[in-house]
C-alpha positions as CSV (number, residue, x, y, z in Angstrom):
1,X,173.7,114.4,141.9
2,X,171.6,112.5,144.0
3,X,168.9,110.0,143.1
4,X,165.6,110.7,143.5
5,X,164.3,109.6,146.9
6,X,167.5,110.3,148.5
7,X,167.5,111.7,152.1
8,X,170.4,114.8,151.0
9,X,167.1,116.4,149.8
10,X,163.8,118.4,151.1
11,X,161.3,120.4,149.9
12,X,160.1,123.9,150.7
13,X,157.0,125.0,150.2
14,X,156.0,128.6,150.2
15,X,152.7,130.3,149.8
16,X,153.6,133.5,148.2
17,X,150.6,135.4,148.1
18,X,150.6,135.2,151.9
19,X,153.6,136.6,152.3
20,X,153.8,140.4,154.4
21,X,157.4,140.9,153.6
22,X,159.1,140.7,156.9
23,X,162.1,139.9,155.1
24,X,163.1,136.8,157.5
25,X,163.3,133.9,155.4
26,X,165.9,136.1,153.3
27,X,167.6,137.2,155.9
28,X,168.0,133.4,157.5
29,X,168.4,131.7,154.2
30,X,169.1,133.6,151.4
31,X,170.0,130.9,149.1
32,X,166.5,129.7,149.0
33,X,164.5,133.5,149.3
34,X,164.8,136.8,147.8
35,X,162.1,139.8,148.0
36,X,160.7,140.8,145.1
37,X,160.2,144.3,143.6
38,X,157.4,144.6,146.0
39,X,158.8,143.8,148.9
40,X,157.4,140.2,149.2
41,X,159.3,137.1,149.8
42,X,159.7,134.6,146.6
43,X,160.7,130.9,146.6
44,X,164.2,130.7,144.2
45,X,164.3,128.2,141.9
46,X,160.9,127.0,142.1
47,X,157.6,126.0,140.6
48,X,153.8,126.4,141.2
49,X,152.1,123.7,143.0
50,X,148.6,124.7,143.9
51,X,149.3,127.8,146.4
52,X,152.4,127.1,147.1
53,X,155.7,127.8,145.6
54,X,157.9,124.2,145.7
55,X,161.6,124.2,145.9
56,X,164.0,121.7,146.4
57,X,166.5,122.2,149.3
58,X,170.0,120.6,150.5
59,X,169.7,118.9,153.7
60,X,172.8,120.0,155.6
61,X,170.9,123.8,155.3
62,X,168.0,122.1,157.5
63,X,168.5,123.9,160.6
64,X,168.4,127.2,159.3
65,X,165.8,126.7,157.4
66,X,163.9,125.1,160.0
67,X,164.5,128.3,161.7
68,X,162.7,130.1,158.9
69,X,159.7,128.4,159.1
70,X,159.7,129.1,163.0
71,X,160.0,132.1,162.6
72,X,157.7,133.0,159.5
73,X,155.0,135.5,161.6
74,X,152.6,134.3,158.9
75,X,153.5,130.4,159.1
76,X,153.4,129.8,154.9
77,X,156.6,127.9,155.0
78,X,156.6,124.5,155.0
79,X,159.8,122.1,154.9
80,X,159.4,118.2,153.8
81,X,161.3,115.3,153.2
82,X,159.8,115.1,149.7
């Protein structure tokens, strides 16, 4: 596992209640989103931080989920080195 601080780690950040349900952050990187009962995007594995939802992420998936964020019609995804 790697230490804390170590660059094989980011963060996404999501804001959820945003969300519209275009379903492309799922479809780009489905290891990090899945739609909810209603249709709406959710951050996997993550916790509450203010608005956002705050995962941790692999590096080496940083192009496609830089792609997500791109793409996000709504722009509530955010990716950060920590």
């Amino acid at each position: 596992m790697a230490k804390p601080g170590s660059n094989a780690h980011m963060v996404i950040r999501h804001k959820a209640l945003e969300c519209i349900g275009c379903c492309l952050c799922e479809e780009t990187i489905p290891q990090y989103f899945q739609l909810d009962d209603d249709g709406m995007a959710q951050l996997l594995n993550s916790t509450q931080e203010g608005v956002f939802q705050r995962a941790t992420a692999l590096r080496l998936d940083q192009a496609e989920i830089e792609e997500a964020v791109a793409g996000c019609p709504v722009d509530i995804i955010r990716l950060d080195n920590s």
